[in-house]
N, C-alpha and C positions, 0 to 999 in steps of 0.2 A: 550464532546469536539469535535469541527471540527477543521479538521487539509487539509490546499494545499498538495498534494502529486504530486512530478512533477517525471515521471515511464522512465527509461532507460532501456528498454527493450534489448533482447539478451548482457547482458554484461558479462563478465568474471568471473566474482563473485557476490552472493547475498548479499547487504548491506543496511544499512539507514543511510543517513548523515541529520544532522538537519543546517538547513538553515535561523537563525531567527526565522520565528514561523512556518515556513515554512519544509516538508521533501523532502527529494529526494531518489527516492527506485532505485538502480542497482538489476537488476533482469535476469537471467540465460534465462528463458523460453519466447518464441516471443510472442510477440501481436497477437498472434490468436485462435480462439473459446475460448475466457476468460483465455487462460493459467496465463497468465500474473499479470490477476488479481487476478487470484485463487492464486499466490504465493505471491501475495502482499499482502492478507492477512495474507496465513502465517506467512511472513516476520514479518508483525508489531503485529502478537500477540504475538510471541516469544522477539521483541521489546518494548512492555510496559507489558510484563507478562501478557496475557489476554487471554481470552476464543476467538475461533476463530467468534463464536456466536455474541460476542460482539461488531465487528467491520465491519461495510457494506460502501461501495460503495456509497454514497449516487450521485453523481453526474459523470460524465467523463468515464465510461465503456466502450467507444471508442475513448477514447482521450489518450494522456500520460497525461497533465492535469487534479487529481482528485481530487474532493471531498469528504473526508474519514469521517465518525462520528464514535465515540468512546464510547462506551457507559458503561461505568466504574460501572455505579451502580448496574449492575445487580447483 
């Protein structure tokens, strides 16, 4: 599964809210040296119950606009 992931970074609490087909991650840690990202994986593997393994970044690693893939079959 490819999933938009649109990233609010430094926000007050860590969340995912779904957006049509679309997520939006609230995330604690800044946009800098990959913090951000690094939590946004964790965020969504503890959010579809996954292996942190199983879910990369495929696009936007310096954007708040991402492109996430999920890869469930492992």
């Amino acid at each position: 599964m490819i999933f938009n992931v649109r990233v609010i970074a430094r926000s007050s609490r860590n969340r995912i809210q779904r957006e049509g087909n679309d997520l939006k991650a609230h995330l604690t840690r800044p946009a800098q040296q990959g913090m951000a990202n690094e939590q946004l994986i964790d965020l969504l593997s503890g959010y579809f119950k996954l292996k942190k393994y199983q879910i990369r970044i495929k696009s936007g690693k310096n954007s708040r606009d991402k492109l996430v893939e999920i890869d469930a079959d492992l």
